[in-house]
N, C-alpha and C positions, 0 to 999 in steps of 0.2 A: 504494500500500500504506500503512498506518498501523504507527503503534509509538508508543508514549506517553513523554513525555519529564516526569522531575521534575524539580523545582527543590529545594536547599538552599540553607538559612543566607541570605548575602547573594544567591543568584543568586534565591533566592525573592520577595527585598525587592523584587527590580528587574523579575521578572517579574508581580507582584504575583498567583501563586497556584501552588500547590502542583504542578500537573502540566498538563500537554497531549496532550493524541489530535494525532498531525499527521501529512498525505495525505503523501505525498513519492513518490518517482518509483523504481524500478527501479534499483537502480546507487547510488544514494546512501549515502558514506560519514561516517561523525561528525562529520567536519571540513567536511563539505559544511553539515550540519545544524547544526552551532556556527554557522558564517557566517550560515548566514539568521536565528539567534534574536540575532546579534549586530548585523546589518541591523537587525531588529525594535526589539530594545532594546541601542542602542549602549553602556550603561553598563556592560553585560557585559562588553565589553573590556577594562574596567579590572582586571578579576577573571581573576586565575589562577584558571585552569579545572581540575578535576580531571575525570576522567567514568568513569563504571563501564557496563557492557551486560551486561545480564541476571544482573544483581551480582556484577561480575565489573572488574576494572580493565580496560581498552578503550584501545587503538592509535587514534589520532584516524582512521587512515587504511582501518580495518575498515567492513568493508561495512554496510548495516541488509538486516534482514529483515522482512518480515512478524510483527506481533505485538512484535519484541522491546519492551526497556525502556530507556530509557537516564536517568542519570541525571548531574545538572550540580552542582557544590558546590565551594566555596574546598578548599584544603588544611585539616585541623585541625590545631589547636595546640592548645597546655596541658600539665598535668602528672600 
């Protein structure tokens, strides 16, 4: 199944583009799908992860579906 995954801020810098289509398997949950783009690009580790699903804040341990969206981004700060 696919579901497109974005990039912000600095998770963007390290993936160098804004989004990805990506196949994944039946059963696959967030945390499964962190690991492999942290496999991918290890710098992402460095980076507290935020993650929203279907612009929604998102439980690392929540299933994907079909289609959804997930998206990757530091915490924000400021004022």
């Amino acid at each position: 199944m696919k579901v497109e995954v974005k990039f912000f801020a600095r998770c963007r810098e390290i993936v160098g583009v804004r989004y990805k289509e990506v196949e994944i398997e039946d059963g696959t949950r967030i945390q499964d799908l962190i690991k492999l783009f942290v496999e991918a690009y290890p710098e992402l580790e460095k980076v507290r992860l935020l993650v929203s699903l279907n612009h929604a804040y998102a439980d690392p341990t929540a299933r994907l579906e079909e289609g959804d969206e997930i998206a990757l981004f530091p915490p924000v700060s400021g004022g």
